[in-house]
C-alpha positions as CSV (number, residue, x, y, z in Angstrom):
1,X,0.0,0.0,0.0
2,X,1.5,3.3,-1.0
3,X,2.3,5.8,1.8
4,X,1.6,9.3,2.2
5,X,2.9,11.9,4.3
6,X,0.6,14.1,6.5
7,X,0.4,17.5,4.6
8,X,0.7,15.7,1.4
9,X,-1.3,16.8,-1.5
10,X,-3.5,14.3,-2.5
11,X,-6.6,13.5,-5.0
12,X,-9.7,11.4,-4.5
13,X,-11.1,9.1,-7.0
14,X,-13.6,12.1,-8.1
15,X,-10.5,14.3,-8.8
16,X,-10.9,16.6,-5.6
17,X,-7.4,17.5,-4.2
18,X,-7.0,17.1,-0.6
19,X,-4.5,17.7,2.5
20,X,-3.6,14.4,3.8
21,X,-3.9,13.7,7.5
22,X,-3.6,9.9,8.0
23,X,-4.7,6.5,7.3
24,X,-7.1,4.6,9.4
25,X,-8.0,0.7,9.3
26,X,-6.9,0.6,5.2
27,X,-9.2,3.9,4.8
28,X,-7.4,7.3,4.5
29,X,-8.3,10.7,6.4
30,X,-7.6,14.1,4.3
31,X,-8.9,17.4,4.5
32,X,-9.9,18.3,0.9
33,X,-9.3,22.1,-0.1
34,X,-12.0,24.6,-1.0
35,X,-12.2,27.8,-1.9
36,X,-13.8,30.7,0.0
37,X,-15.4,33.4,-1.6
38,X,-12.4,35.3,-2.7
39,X,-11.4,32.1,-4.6
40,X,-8.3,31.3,-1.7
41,X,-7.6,27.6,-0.9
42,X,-8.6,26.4,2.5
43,X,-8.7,22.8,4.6
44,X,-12.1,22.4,5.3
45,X,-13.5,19.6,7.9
46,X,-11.6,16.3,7.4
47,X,-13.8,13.2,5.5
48,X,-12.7,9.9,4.9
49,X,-11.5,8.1,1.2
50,X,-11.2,5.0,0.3
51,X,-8.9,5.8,-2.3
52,X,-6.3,8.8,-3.0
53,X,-4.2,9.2,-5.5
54,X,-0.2,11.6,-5.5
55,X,-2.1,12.9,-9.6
56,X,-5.6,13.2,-10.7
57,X,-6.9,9.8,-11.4
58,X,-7.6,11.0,-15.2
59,X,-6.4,7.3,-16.8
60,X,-8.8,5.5,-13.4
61,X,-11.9,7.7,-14.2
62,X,-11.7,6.7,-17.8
63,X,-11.3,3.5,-17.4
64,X,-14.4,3.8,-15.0
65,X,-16.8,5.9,-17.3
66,X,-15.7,3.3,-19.9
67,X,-16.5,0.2,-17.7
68,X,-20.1,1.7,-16.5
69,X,-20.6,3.0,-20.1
70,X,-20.3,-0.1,-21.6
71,X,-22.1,-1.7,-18.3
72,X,-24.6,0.7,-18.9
73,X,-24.9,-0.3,-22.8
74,X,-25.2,-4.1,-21.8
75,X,-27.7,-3.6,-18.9
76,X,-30.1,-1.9,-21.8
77,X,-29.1,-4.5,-24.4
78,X,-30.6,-6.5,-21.6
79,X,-33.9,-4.4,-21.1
80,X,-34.5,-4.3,-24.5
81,X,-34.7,-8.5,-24.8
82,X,-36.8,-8.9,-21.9
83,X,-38.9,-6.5,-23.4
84,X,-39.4,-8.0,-26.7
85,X,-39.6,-11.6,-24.7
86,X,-42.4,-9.9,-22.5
87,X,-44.3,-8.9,-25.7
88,X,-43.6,-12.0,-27.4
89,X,-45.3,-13.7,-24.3
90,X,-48.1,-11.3,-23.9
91,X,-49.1,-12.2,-27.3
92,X,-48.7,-15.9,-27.2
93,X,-50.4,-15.9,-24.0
94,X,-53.3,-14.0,-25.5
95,X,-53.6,-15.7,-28.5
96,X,-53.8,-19.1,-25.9
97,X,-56.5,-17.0,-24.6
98,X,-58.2,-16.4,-27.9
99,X,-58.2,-19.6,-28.5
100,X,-59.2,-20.9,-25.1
101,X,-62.0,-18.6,-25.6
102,X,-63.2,-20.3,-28.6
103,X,-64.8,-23.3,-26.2
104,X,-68.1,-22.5,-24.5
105,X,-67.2,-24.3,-21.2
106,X,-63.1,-22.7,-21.2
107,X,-64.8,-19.2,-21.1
108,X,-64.6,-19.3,-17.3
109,X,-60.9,-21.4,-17.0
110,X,-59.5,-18.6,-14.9
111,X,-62.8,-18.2,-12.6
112,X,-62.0,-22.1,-12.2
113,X,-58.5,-22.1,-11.5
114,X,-58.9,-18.9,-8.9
115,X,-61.8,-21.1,-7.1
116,X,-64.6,-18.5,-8.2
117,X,-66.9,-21.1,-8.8
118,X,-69.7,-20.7,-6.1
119,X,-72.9,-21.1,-8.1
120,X,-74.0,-24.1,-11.0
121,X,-77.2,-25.1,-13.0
122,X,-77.3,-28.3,-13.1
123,X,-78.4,-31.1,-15.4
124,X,-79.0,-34.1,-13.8
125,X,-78.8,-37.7,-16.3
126,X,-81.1,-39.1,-14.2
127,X,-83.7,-36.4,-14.4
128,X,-84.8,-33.8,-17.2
129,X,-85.3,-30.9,-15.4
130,X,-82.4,-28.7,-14.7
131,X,-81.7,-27.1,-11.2
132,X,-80.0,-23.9,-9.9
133,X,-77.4,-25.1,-6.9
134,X,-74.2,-24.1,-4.6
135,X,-70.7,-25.7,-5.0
136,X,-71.3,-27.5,-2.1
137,X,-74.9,-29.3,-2.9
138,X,-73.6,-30.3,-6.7
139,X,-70.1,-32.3,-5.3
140,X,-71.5,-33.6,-2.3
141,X,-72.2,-37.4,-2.3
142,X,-75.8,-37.8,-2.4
143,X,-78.4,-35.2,-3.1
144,X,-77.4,-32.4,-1.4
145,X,-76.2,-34.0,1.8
146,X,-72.7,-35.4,2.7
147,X,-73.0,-39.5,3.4
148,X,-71.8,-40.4,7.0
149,X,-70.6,-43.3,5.4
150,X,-68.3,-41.8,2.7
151,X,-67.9,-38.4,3.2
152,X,-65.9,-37.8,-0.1
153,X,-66.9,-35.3,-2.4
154,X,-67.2,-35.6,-6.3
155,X,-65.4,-34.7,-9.0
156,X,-66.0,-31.2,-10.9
157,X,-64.1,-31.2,-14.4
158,X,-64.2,-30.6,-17.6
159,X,-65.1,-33.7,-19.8
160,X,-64.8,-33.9,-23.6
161,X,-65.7,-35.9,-27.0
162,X,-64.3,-36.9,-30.1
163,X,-65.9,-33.8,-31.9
164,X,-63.6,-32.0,-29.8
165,X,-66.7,-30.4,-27.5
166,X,-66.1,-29.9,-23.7
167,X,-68.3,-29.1,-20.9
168,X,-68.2,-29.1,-17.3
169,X,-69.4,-31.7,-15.4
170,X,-69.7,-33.8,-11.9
171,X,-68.7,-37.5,-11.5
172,X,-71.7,-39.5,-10.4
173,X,-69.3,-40.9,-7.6
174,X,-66.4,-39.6,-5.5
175,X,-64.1,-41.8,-7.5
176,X,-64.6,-40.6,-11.1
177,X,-66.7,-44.1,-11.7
178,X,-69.9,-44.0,-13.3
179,X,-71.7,-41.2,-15.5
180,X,-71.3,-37.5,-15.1
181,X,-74.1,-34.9,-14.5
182,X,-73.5,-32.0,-17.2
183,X,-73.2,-28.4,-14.9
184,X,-72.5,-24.8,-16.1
185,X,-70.9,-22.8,-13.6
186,X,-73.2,-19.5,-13.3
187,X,-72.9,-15.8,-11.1
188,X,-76.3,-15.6,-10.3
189,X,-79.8,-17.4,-10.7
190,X,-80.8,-14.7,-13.7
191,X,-77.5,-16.1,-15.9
192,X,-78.9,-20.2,-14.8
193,X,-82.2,-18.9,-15.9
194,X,-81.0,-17.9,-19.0
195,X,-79.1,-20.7,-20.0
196,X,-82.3,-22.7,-19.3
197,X,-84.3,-20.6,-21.6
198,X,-81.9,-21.0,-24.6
199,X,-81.5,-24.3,-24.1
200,X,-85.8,-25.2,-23.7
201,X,-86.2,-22.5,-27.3
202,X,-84.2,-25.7,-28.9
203,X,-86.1,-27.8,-27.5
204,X,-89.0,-26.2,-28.8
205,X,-87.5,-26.0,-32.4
206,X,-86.6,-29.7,-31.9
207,X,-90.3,-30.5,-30.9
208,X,-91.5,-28.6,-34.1
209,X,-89.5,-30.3,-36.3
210,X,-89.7,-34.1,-35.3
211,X,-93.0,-34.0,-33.3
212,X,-91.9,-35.2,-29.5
213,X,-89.6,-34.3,-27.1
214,X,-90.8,-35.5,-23.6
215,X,-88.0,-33.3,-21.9
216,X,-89.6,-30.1,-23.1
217,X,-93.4,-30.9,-21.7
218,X,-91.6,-32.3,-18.3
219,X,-89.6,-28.4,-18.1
220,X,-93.6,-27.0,-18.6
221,X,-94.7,-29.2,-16.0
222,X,-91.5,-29.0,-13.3
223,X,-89.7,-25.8,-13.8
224,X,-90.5,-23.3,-11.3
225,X,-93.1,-20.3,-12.4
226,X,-91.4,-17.7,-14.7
227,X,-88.1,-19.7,-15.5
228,X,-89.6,-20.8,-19.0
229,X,-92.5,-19.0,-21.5
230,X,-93.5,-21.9,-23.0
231,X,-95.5,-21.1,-26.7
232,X,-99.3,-21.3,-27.0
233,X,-98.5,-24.9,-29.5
234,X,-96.7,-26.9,-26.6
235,X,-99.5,-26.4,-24.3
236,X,-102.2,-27.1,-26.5
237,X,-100.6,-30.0,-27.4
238,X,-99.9,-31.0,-23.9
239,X,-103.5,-30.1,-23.2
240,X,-104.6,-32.9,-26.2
241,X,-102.4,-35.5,-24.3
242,X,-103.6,-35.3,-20.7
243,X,-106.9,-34.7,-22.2
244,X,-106.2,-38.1,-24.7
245,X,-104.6,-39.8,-21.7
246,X,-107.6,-39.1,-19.6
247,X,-110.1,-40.1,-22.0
248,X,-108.2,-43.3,-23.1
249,X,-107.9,-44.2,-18.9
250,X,-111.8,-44.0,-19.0
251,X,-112.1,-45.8,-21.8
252,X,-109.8,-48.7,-20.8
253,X,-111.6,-48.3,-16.8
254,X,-115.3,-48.9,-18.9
255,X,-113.5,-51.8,-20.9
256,X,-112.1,-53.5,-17.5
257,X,-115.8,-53.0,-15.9
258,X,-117.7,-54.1,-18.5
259,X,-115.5,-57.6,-18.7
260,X,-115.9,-57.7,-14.8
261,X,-119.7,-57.2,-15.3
262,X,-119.5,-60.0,-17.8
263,X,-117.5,-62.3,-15.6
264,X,-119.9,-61.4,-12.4
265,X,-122.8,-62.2,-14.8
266,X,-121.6,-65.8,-16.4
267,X,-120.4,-66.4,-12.2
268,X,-124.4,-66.2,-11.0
269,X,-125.5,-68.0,-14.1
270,X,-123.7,-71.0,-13.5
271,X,-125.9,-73.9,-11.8
């Protein structure tokens, strides 16, 4: 380490000059000169360098400006990649998004993956009238109700077919087993309503075309008040059935009476 005498005119790495006092634990005390207001030299209050220098560190401070310069230069070399990596990733990740969005049931991925879902209509295989309920009553094993003896809940995912169609649904059992009950996850009872409504005018178009569609006349009959408008044909029509079923029940009770007349009468005729 070079040594400097006490007195010594010395420079700091910024090109100050400086009285030198003394070095302390590798660092070095001097007294840098100013100038007071009729431009004479002075030692003001003593500060402590790191680093002094017997000539202006011109060749050092180069070499410095140089180094941060070109640090500087790499460090926005750097910038400008992650920047065009960000952008290339914002638009990949929105054309995934696009994309995703092209599926009915992937419209709502992110409300899945965040656990948003809270509310479902439901379509139950086993019955043909939908139903509006919570997370909790569409997993839970059994209708609504958690079984003492397997407490497990079912599965909610997304299933799909060879046409490449997906949905969400719930596994009949805990385990995945069996069939799955078709569900659209829903913010309030007006969206389920909705869904419902689209759903029963194709059913109605159906009907019209091909002439039955049992579904349809079991929504009329189940579906709470004000959920579907069904048209002035369905009813009629379902009108004509009960009113055919009806008749043709009389008819068949007169048929069945009239044999059990018969029978009563051939009974007491008999010796």
């Amino acid at each position: 380490m070079e040594k400097f005498e006490k007195g010594q005119e010395v420079y700091g790495i910024d090109g100050r000059a400086a009285s030198y006092i003394a070095s302390h634990q590798g660092e070095h005390i001097v007294s840098p000169w100013v100038e007071d207001d009729d431009g004479a030299p002075w030692a003001s209050e003593a500060e402590t360098w790191s680093q002094v220098f017997t000539k202006p560190p011109r060749d050092k401070l180069d070499a410095d400006v140089a180094e941060l310069t070109a640090k500087a230069a790499q460090l926005r070399k750097e910038i400008h990649e992650l920047g065009v990596q960000k952008r290339e990733s914002e638009r990949s990740q929105q054309a995934t998004k696009e994309r995703l969005m092209q599926h009915e049931a992937l419209k709502r991925i992110d409300d899945y993956l965040q656990g948003k879902f809270t509310l479902f209509l439901e379509l139950p295989q086993y019955s043909s009238v939908p139903r509006i309920r919570k997370l909790g009553e569409v997993i839970e094993n059994g209708d609504g109700e958690r079984s003492t003896y397997n407490p497990r809940l079912r599965l909610l995912s997304l299933y799909g077919d060879s046409k490449g169609d997906l949905n969400w649904g719930v596994s009949r059992y805990y385990d995945g087993s069996g069939s799955n009950e078709q569900v659209f996850p829903i913010d309030s009872e007006d969206e389920g309503i909705a869904i419902i409504r689209k759903r029963f005018a194709k059913m109605v178009a159906d009907w019209r075309v091909n002439g039955n569609n049992t579904s349809a006349f079991d929504w009329i009959r189940k579906l709470p008040a004000g959920w579907i408008d069904p048209p002035k044909d369905m009813t009629d029509k379902m009108r004509e059935n009960d009113l055919k079923y009806k008749t043709d029940a009389v008819e068949k009770a007169k048929t069945a009476l009239a044999t059990a007349e018969t029978q009563l009468a051939e009974a007491l005729a008999k010796p």
